[in-house]
C-alpha positions as semicolon CSV with decimal commas, in nm:
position;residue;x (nm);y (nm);z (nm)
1;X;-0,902;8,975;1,936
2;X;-1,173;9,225;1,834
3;X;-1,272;9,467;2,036
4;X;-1,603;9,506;1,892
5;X;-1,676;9,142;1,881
6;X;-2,056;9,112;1,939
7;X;-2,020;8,745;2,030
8;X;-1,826;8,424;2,148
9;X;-1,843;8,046;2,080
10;X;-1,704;7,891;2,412
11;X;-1,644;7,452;2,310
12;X;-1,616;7,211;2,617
13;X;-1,445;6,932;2,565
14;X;-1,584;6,659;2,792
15;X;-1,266;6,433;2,720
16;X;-1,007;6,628;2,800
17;X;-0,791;6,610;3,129
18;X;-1,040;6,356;3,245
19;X;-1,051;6,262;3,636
20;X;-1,011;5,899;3,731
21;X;-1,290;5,646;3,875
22;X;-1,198;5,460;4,167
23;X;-1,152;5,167;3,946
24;X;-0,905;5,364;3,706
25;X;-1,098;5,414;3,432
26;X;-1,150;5,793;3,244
27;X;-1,435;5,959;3,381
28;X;-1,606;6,151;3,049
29;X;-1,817;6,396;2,995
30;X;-2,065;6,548;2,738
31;X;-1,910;6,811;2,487
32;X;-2,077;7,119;2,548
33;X;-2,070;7,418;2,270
34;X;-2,214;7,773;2,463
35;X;-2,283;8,004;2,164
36;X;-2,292;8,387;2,315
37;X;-2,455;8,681;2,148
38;X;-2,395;8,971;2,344
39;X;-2,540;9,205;2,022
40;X;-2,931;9,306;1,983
41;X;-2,986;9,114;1,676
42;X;-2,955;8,790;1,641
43;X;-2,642;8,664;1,510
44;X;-2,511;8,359;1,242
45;X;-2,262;8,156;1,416
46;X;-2,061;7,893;1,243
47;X;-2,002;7,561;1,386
48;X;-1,664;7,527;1,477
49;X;-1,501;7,176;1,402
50;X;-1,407;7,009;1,694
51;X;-1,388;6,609;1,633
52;X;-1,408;6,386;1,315
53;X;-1,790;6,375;1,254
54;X;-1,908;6,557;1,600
55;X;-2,255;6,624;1,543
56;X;-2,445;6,904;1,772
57;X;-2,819;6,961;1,888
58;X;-2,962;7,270;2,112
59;X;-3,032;7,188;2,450
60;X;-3,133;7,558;2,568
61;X;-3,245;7,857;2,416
62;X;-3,197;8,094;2,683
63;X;-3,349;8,416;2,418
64;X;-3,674;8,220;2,417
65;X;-3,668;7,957;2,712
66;X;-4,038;7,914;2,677
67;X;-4,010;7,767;2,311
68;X;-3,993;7,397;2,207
69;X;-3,565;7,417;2,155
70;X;-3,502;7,273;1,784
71;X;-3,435;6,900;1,710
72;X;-3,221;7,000;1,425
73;X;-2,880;6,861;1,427
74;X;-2,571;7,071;1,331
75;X;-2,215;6,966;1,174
76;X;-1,882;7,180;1,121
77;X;-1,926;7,481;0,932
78;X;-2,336;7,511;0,920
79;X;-2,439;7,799;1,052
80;X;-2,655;7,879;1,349
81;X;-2,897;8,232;1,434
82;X;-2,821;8,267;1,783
83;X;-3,094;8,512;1,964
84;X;-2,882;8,816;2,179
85;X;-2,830;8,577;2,470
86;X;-2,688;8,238;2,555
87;X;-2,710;7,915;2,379
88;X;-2,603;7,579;2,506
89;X;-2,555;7,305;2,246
90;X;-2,432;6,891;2,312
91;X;-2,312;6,627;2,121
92;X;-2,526;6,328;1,998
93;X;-2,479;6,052;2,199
């Protein structure tokens, strides 16, 4: 609702309106969290909370894609420095 929002959190939920396998059973998918900073700086996201102890983990860096992508594993409500371009972050299987 701001229009000079710098940035966007965009959460995909891999369980919802699942399609069916032929055998009837839910076909699932990974969450996916895609953390956007449009700004020039980088910018502190907050982990939104999504399900009962969901735990997230980068899977690419698109401001540095040449750089080892951190192993550190976020929770709701930590906080994240997002570089000014896309981040993609799953759940922990």
């Amino acid at each position: 609702q701001d229009p000079d929002a710098r940035g966007v959190a965009l959460y995909l939920d891999g369980a919802d309106a699942p399609d069916r396998a032929v055998d009837g059973s839910d076909l699932l998918d990974d969450d996916f969290l895609l953390l956007v900073n449009a700004w020039w700086e980088p910018l502190r996201f907050v982990v939104p909370a999504t399900r009962t102890g969901q735990v997230w983990v980068a899977e690419i860096d698109t401001f540095d894609p040449g750089a080892a992508v951190s192993a550190e594993k976020l929770i709701a409500a930590e906080t994240v420095l997002v570089g000014p371009v896309p981040c993609w972050f799953s759940t922990v299987p």
